[in-house]
N, C-alpha and C positions, 0 to 999 in steps of 0.2 A: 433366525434371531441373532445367532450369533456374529455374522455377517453385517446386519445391522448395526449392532455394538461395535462393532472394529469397525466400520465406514463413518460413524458418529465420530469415535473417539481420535480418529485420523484428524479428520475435519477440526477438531476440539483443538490438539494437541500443537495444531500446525497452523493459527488465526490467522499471520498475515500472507498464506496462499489464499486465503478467502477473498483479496482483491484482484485475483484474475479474474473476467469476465466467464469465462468457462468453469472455473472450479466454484464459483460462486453462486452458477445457474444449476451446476450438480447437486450442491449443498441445498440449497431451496428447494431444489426436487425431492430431494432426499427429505427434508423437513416436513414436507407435504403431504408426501407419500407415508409416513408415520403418523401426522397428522389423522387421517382419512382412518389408519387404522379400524376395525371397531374394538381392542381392547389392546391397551398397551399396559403393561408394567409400571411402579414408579421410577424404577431405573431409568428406563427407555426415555420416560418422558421426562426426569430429570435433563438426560443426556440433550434432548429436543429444543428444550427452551432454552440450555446452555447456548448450542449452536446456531439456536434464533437469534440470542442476543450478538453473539458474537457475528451474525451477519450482518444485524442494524450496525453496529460498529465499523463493518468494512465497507459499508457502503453510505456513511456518514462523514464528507469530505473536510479535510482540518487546511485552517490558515497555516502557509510555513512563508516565511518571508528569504524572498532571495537577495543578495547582496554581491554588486561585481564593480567594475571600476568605468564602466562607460567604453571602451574600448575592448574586452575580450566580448567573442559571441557566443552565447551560449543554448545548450540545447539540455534537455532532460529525457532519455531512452522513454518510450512510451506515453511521453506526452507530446512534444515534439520541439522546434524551437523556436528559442525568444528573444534571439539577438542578444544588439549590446542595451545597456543600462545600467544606473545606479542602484536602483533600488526595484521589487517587485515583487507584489503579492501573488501568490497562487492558491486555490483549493486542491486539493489532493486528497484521495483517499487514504485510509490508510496503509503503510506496506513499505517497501524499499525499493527505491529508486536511487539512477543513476546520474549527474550530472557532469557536463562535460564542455571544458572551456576549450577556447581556439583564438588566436592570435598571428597573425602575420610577425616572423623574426623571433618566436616565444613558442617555448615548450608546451604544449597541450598540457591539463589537468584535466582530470576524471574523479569524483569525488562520489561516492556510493553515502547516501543519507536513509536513518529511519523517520517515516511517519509515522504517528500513534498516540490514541487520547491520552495514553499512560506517561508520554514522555513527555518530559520540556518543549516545549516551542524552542529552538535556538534557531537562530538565522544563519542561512548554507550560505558559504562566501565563498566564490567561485572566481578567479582572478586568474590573469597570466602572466607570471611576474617573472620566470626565469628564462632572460634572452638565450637565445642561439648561439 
């Protein structure tokens, strides 16, 4: 039982690893598997529903608007890339990601952003503006 308590409260404690594919499909297992129980505590099952919800969350993807100048190309780590452009919406789950500009004669930029229902929407501006 105790076991369980510390794999819960990992999970609880640490929400936006819940958007890896992997740690996400442990955590449902892990849900289910408590579920199934035949008598759980209210602790336990407090702790259960917490990390239920906190899974519909990670896997509930949010608008984040990207912003770049038509000319740098850009890519975001684990999603993949999207070229150049002005302006462009993306879904995203929750969690933190990487974005990363490139430019012919221009410094790369790499811009690390959070997603999450709790923040502001701001729009990631991704540009390559400082020449060689």
């Amino acid at each position: 039982m105790a076991a369980l308590h510390e794999k819960l409260d990992e999970y609880i404690g640490e929400p936006d690893k819940l958007s890896s594919p992997s740690t996400m499909q442990r955590a449902t297992t892990l849900v289910v598997n408590i579920t199934r129980m035949p008598e759980i505590g209210p602790r336990l099952g407090d702790k259960r529903d917490e990390l239920s919800r906190l899974l519909k969350r990670a896997a509930t993807p949010l608008r984040v608007q990207l912003i770049s100048d038509n000319v740098t190309s850009v890519s975001i780590y684990k999603v993949g890339k999207l070229g150049s452009f002005a302006t462009r919406e993306l879904s995203l789950r929750p969690g933190t990601y990487v974005a990363v500009g490139s430019r012919p004669g221009y410094r790369d930029v790499r811009l690390e952003f959070l997603v999450g229902p709790e923040l502001e929407p701001k729009p990631v501006v991704i540009r390559c503006e400082e020449a060689i």
